[in-house]
N, C-alpha and C positions, 0 to 999 in steps of 0.2 A: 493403520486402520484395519481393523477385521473384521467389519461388514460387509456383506457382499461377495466372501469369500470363492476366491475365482474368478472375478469381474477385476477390470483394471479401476485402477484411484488416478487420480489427479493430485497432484499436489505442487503446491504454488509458494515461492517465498516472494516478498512484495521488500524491497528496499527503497526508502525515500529519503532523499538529501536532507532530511530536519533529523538525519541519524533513528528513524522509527523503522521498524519491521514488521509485517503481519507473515502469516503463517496462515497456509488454509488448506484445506483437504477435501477434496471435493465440491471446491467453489466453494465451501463453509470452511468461516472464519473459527479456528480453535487458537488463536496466539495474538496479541499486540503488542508492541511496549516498545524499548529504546536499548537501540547498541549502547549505549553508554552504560546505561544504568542495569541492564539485564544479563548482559552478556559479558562475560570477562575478556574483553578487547584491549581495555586498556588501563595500565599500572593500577591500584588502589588508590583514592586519595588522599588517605591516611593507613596510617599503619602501628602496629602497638610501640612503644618506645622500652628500645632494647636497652636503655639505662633504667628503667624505673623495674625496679625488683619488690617479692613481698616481704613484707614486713616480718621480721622473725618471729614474731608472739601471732601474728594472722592465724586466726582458725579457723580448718574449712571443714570440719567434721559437723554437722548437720546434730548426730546424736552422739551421746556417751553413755557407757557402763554407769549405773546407777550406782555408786560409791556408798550407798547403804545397802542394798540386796545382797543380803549373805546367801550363802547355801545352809538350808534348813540342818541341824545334826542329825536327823533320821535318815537323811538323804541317800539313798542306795545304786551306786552304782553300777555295781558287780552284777552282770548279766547271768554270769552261771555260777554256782556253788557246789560244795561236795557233800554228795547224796547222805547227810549225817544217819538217814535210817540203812542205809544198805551194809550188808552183812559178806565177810569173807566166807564163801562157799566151803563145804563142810571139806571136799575132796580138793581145794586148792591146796600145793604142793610147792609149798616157796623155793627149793632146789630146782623145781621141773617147768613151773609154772613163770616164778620169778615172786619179786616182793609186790602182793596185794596192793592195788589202790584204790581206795573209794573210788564210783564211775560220779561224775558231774552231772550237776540235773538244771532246770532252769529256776533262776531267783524270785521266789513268789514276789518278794520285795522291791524287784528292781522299779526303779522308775527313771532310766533313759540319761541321757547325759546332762547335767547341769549348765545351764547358762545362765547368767549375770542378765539381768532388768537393763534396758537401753530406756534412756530419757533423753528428753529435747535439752542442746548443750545451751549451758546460758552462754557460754562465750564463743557461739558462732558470732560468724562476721559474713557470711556468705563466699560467695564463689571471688575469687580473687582473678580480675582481671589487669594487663599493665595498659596503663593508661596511651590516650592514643595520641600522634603527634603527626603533622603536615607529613606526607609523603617528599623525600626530596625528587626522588625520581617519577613523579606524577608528571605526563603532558597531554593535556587538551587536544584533541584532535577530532575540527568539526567533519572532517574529508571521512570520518572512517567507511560510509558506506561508501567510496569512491573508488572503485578499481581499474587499473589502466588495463590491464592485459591479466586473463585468465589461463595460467596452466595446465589448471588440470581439474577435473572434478571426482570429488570423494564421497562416500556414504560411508558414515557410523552409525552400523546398526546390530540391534539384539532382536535375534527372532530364536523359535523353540519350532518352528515348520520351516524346513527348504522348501525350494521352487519357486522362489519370490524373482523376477526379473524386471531390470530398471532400465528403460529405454525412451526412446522420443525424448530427449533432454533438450532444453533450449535456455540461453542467456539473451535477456535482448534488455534496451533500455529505449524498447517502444513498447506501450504497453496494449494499442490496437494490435500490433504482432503478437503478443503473449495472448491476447482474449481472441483470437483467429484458433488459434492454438488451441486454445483450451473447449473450445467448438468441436473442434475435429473430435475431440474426445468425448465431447457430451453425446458423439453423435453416435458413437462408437462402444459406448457406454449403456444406452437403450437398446443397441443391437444386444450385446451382450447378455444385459438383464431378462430381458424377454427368452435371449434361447435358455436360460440358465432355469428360468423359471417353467421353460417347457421340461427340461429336462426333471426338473424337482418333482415336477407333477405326475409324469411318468412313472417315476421311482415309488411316489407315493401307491399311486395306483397298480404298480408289480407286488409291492408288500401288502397292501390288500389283497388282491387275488392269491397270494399266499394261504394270507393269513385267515381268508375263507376257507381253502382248500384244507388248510388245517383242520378249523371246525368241523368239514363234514367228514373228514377222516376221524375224528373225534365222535363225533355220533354214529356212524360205521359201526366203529368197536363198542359204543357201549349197545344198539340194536343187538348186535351178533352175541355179547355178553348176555344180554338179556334173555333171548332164545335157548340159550345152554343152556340157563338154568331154568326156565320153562321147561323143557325136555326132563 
C-alpha cells in the first residue's frame, strides 16, 4: 500500500476454520474468498487427460492465405534499379579507373513486398483443448487453515523503493489479542499522520517563500532593465 507514504500500515491476514481468508490493510478489507478455491494449497481436482490427443485433421489456424489472391503481373518488387539514363563519364579510363557501371537509383515503381490476402478459415475448429478427467491425486483437506506449530515467517515481495521495514508481527488465535494490537497501531498511526502533515506543510511553505523570492528577483532585473534603457 503507498499511501501515506512514510507512515507505518497495518496489515492483517484473518484465517477462519470454514477454510475462508480475509486480507486487510489498514483495518480495510481489500481480499475475501477461500483456501480451497483461491489459493493453490491443494492438488487440482481435475486435470487434462494425458491419453486424449488432437486429432490429426484439428485446425487451429484461425485464418488462411486466400488461395485466389495472386500477385498482380505489374507487381514491382525491385527497390532499386540501374540509372538507365546515366552516362560513362567522358574522362573514365577502363585500365585506370576499372569497368564502368551504371550507379543504381530508386525504382519509381516499386511497390514494397507482396503479401497474399488472409481470410477467415472455414475449417477452423478452435483452440484444442485435451479433455479433463478426476484428479487421482486430489485429497480434501477441511484442516487446511489448521497449523500446529509455526516455523518461521516469510515475506514475498516486489518493491521498486527500499527502506521498507517489517516489524511488530504477531500469530495469535485470539482475535481480542490481535484487535489490542492493531490499536496500539491506530494509535501510533495518528501520531504519525499528524507529524508528517506538519512536516508537508512546512515544506510547502519553504517552497513558497522560494518561489516569491524568485518573483521579486525577477522584477529586480526587469526594473533595473527598464532604467538602462530609459538612460
Amino acid at each position: 500500500k503507498q499511501e501515506g507514504e512514510g507512515t507505518s500500515h497495518l496489515y492483517r491476514l484473518i484465517v477462519k476454520p470454514d477454510n475462508t481468508v480475509r486480507v486487510e490493510i489498514d483495518e480495510e478489507k481489500i481480499y475475501e474468498g477461500s483456501l480451497k478455491d483461491d489459493w493453490e494449497l491443494l492438488k487440482p481436482k481435475e486435470i487434462s487427460d494425458p491419453d486424449d490427443k488432437k486429432p490429426s485433421d484439428w485446425v487451429d489456424d484461425s485464418m488462411m492465405d486466400d488461395p485466389e489472391d495472386k500477385k498482380p503481373d505489374d507487381w514491382t518488387e525491385e527497390k532499386r534499379i540501374v540509372d538507365a539514363e546515366a552516362k560513362k563519364p567522358d574522362d573514365w579510363d577502363d585500365e585506370e579507373d576499372g569497368e564502368w557501371e551504371a550507379p543504381m537509383k530508386d525504382n519509381p515503381a516499386y511497390k514494397g513486398e507482396w503479401h497474399v490476402k488472409r481470410i477467415s478459415n472455414p475449417a477452423y475448429k478452435g483452440f484444442w483443448e485435451a479433455k479433463k478427467i478426476a484428479n487421482p491425486e486430489y485429497e480434501d483437506d477441511d484442516a487446511l487453515y489448521k497449523y500446529e506449530d509455526f516455523g518461521f515467517i516469510g515475506f514475498d515481495l516486489w518493491q521498486v523503493k527500499g527502506g521498507t521495514i517489517f516489524d511488530n508481527i504477531i500469530i495469535t488465535d485470539d482475535k481480542s489479542e490481535a484487535d489490542t494490537f492493531a490499536k496500539k497501531w491506530k494509535a501510533l498511526s495518528e501520531v504519525e499522520k499528524a507529524k508528517k502533515k506538519e512536516e508537508d506543510d512546512a515544506k510547502k511553505a519553504e517552497e513558497k517563500k522560494d518561489d516569491d523570492k524568485e518573483d521579486d528577483d525577477d522584477d529586480d532585473d526587469e526594473e533595473d532593465k527598464t532604467e538602462s534603457e530609459e538612460m
